[in-house]
C-alpha positions in Angstrom: 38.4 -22.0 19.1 34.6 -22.5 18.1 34.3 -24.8 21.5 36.4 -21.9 23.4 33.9 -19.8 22.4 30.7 -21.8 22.9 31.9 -22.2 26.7 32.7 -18.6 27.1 28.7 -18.0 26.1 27.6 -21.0 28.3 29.7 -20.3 31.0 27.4 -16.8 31.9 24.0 -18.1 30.9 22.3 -15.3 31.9 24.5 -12.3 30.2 24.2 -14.5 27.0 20.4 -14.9 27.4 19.9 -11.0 28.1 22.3 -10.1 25.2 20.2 -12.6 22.6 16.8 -10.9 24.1 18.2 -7.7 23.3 19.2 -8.4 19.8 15.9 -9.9 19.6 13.8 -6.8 20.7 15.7 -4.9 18.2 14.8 -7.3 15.3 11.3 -7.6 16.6 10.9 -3.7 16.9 12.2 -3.6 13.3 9.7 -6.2 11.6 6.4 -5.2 13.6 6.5 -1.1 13.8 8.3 -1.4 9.6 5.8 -4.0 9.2 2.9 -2.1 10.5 3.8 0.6 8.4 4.6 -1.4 5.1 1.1 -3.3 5.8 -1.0 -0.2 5.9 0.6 1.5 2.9 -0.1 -2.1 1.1 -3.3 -2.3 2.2 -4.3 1.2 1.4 -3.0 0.6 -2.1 -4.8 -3.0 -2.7 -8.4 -1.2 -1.2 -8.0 1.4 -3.9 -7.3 -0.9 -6.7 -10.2 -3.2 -5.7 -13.1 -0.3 -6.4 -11.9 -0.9 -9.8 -11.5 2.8 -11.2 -8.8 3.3 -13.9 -8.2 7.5 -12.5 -8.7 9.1 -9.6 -9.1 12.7 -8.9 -8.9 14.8 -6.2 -8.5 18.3 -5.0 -5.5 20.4 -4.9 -3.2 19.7 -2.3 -5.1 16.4 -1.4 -2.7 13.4 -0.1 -2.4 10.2 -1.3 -3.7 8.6 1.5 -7.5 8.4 0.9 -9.7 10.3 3.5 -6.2 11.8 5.5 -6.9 15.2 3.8 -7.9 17.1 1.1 -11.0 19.9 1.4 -14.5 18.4 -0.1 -15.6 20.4 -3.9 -18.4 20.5 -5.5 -20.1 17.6 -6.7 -21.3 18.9 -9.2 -17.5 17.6 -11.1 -18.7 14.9 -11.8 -20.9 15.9 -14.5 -17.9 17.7 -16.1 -15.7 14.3 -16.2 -18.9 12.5 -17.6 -18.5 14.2 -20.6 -14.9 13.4 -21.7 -14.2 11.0 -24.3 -13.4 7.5 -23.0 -15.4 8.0 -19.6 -17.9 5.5 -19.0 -18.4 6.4 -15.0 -17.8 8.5 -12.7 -17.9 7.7 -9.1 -18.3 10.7 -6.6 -17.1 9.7 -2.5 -17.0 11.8 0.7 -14.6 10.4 2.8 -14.1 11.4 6.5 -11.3 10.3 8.8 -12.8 8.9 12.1 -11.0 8.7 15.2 -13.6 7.8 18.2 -12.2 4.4 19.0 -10.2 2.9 16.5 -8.6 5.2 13.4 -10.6 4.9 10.1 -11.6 6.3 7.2 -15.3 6.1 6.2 -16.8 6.7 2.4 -20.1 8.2 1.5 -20.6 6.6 -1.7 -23.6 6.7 -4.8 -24.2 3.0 -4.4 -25.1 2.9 -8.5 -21.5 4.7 -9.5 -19.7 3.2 -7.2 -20.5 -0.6 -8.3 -20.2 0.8 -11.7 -16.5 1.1 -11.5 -15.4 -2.7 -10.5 -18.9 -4.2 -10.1 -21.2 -4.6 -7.6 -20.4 -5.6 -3.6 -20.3 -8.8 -2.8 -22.7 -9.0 0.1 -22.1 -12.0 2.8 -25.0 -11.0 4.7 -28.0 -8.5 4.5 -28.2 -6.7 1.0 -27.5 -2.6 -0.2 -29.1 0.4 1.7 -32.0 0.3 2.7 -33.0 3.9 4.1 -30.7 7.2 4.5 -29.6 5.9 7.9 -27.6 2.6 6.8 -24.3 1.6 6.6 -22.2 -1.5 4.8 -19.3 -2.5 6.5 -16.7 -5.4 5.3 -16.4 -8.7 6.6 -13.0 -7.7 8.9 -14.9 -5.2 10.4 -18.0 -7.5 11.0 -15.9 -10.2 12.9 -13.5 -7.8 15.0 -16.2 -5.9 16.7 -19.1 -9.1 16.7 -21.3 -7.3 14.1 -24.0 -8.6 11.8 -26.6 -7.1 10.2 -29.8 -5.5 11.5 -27.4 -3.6 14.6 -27.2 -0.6 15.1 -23.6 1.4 15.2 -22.8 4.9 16.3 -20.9 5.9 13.8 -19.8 10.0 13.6 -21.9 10.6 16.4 -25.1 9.3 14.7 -26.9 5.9 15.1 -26.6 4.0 12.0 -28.3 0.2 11.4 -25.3 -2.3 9.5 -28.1 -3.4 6.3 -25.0 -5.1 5.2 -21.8 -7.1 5.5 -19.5 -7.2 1.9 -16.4 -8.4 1.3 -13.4 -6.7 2.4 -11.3 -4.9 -0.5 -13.1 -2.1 -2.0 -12.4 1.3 -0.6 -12.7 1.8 2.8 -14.1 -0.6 5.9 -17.5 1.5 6.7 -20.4 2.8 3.8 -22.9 5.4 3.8 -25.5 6.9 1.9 -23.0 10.1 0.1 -25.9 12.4 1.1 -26.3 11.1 4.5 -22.4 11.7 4.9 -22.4 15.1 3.7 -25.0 16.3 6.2 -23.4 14.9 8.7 -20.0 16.8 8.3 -21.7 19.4 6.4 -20.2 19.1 2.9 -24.1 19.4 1.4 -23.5 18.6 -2.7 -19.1 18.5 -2.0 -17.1 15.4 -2.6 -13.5 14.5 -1.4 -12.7 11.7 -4.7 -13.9 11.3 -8.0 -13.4 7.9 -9.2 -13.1 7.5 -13.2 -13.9 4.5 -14.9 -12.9 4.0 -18.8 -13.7 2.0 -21.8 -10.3 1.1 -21.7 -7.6 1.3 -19.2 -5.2 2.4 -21.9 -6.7 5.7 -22.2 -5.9 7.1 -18.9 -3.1 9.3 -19.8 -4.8 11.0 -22.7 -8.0 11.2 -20.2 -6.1 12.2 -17.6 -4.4 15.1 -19.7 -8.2 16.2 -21.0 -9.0 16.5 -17.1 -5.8 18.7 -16.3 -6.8 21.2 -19.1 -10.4 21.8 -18.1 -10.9 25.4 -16.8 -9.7 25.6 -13.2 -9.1 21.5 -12.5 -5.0 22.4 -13.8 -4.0 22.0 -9.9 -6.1 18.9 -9.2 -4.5 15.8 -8.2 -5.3 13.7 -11.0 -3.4 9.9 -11.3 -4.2 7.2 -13.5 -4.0 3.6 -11.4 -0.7 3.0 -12.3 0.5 6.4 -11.9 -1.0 5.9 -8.3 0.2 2.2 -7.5 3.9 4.0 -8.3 3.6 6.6 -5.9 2.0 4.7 -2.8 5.7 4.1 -1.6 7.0 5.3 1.8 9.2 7.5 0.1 6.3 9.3 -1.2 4.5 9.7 2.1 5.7 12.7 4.2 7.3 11.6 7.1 7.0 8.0 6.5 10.8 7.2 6.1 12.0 9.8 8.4 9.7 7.5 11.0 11.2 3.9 9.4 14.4 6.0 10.1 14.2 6.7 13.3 12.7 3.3 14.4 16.1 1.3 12.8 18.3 3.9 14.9 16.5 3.5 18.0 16.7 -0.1 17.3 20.6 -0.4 16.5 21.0 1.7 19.4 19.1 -0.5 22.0 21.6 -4.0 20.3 24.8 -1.4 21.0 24.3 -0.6 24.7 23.4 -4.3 25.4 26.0 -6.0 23.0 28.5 -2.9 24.4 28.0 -3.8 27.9 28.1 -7.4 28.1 31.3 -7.7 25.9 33.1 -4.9 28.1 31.8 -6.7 31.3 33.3 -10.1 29.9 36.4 -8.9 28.7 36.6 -7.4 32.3 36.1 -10.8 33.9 38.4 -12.5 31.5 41.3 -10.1 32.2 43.2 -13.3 33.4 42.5 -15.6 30.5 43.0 -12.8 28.0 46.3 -12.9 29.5 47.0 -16.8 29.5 46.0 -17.0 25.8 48.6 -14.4 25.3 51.0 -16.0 26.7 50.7 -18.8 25.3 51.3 -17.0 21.5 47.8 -15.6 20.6 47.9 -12.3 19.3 45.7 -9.3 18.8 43.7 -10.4 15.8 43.1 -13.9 17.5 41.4 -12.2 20.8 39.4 -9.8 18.8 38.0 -13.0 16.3 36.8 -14.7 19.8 35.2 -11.9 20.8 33.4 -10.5 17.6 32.9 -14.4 16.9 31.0 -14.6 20.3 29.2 -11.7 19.5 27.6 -13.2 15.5 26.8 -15.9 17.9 24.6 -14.2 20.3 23.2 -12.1 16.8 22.0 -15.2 15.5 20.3 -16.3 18.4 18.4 -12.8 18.7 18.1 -12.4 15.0 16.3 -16.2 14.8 14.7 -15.3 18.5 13.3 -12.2 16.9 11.7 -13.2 13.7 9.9 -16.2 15.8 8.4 -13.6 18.4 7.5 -11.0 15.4 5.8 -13.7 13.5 3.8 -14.7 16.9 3.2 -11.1 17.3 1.6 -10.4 14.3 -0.8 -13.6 14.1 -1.4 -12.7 18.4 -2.7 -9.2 16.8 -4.4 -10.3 13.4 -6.3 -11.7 16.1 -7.3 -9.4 18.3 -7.4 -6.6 15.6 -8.3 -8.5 12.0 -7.9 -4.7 10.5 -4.6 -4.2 11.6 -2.0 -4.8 8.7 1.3 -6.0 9.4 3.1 -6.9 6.6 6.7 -8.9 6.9 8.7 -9.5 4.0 11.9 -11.0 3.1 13.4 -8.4 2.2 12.3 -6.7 5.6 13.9 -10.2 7.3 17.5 -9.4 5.5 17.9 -5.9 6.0 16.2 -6.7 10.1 19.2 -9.2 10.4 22.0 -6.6 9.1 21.2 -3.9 11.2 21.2 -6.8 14.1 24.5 -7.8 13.3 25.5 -4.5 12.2 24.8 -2.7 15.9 26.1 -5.8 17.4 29.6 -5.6 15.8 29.8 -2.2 16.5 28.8 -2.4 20.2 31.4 -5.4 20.7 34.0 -3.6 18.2 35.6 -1.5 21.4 36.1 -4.0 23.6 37.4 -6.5 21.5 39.7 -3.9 20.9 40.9 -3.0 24.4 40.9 -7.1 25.4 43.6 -7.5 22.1 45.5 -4.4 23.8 46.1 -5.5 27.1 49.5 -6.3 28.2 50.1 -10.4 29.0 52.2 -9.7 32.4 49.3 -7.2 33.5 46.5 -9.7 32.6 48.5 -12.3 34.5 48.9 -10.2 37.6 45.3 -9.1 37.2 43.0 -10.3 40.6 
């Protein structure tokens, strides 16, 4: 049977080789838009652990996503946080979403509370501010866009000169003076974040209980790092799975119609030897195990076809676009490879079905 079946797939090269791209496109959608997705979210989550701050709070109604949304408050919070028990910094940040060119999000930051909370930048070039108009960017940004220090950048509509280039992994990709970001948006004396640093990391609940009773901070979003690191999942984002979601049907769908049609169009042009095997004593569940066998076949292909491409994808992207996360896991490669076989069975399931059904004398007859 197995060499039946390999001759029935080499015997139409070109059906097979279209029906093994397909099931590849739908792997490949799978890994690089899931994986695009996964890698921000991780990436999002490792920046925000790297500025080293044990809590983080923000203002009502703020989402997790740092710099997404969440209206700017007074500054002056900061103060009030300084004098809980257990605080040893507090870390105020403007963040702005930018979306001229690429999609970013860009922190005004205190340079002194900042690098109080996980220590200072590590600077790979040039050194900290310099004047009101300066900005720090990280080394992925740096390399992507041929930047170094002493250029200058519009940045928010406003020339800004790179004084320097630091390690990537602490907040955001782009720096500026807090002040120099307020004026420029117009939050004068607001913040988006306070960042909280302790004497120990075991005191965040009770601090972050003191926070949540101070006079009108009860709505605040206020999360200790771990608290945080649990609910950076893409359950938690809005929309997030609903968009994983959709991306796994459309992908299913696009294996069915392909797997659908080029089984239906075989079992059409094998009318006649459906028929002769009949004859000969195979029955139903023998015709259907050629053709759902033929079908895992052409799944493995795309399924090994697909991970190959998605893996040259992602390292032809990481290329062009170093701050472009995509993020493939194993676990990401199983489920990718279920849903290929999954909407491949399915899309072979009817014919199959319909060659087992067909009457041996009418297959015979059959020009």
């Amino acid at each position: 049977m197995n060499k039946m079946i390999f001759s029935n797939l080499v015997h139409r090269p070109f059906r097979t080789f279209i029906s093994v791209v397909a099931v590849a496109v739908e792997v490949t959608l799978i890994l690089l838009i899931v994986g695009l997705s996964i890698g921000m979210l991780t990436d999002t989550k490792n920046r925000q652990v790297g500025i080293g701050a044990d809590i983080m709070v923000q203002p009502p109604g703020s989402s997790l996503l740092m710099g997404v949304s969440g209206a700017p408050v007074s500054i002056k919070i900061a103060d009030r946080l300084r004098k809980l028990d257990h605080v040893v910094e507090v870390a105020p940040v403007v963040t702005q979403l930018s979306t001229a060119g690429n999609l970013e999000v860009i922190d005004g930051i205190d340079l002194k509370s900042f690098e109080g909370m996980g220590g200072p930048f590590h600077y790979l070039s040039g050194g900290p501010f310099e004047g009101p108009n300066d900005m720090l960017i990280d080394d992925y940004v740096a390399s992507s866009k041929k930047l170094k220090v002493g250029d200058t950048v519009e940045t928010l509509n406003h020339p800004l000169r790179i004084s320097g280039v630091v390690e990537h992994g602490k907040g955001a990709r782009k720096f500026l003076p807090i002040a120099t970001l307020q004026d420029i948006i117009g939050a004068q004396g607001k913040a988006s974040i306070f960042y909280v640093k302790l004497d120990d990391p075991n005191n965040a609940d009770a601090v972050v209980r003191d926070i949540k009773s101070i006079p009108g901070m009860e709505q605040y979003g206020v999360h200790s790092l771990k608290e945080y690191l649990s609910l950076m999942s893409s359950s938690s984002i809005p929309g997030l799975s609903t968009f994983i979601n959709v991306v796994i049907g459309i992908s299913m769908i696009i294996g069915f119609i392909v797997i659908f049609q080029a089984m239906y169009a075989a079992v059409m042009e094998r009318t006649r030897e459906i028929g002769i095997l009949k004859s000969l004593g195979a029955g139903k569940f023998y015709i259907v195990n050629v053709i759902l066998r033929e079908t895992l076949l052409i799944s493995i292909g795309g399924i090994v076809l697909g991970i190959i491409v998605s893996y040259a994808a992602r390292a032809g992207l990481h290329q062009k676009f170093q701050t472009l996360p995509i993020l493939i896991t194993p676990e990401w490669l199983v489920r990718a490879a279920i849903i290929a076989v999954i909407g491949s069975m399915l899309g072979a399931a009817y014919p199959a079905m319909k060659a087992a059904q067909k009457d041996p004398i009418d297959a015979l007859a059959y020009e």
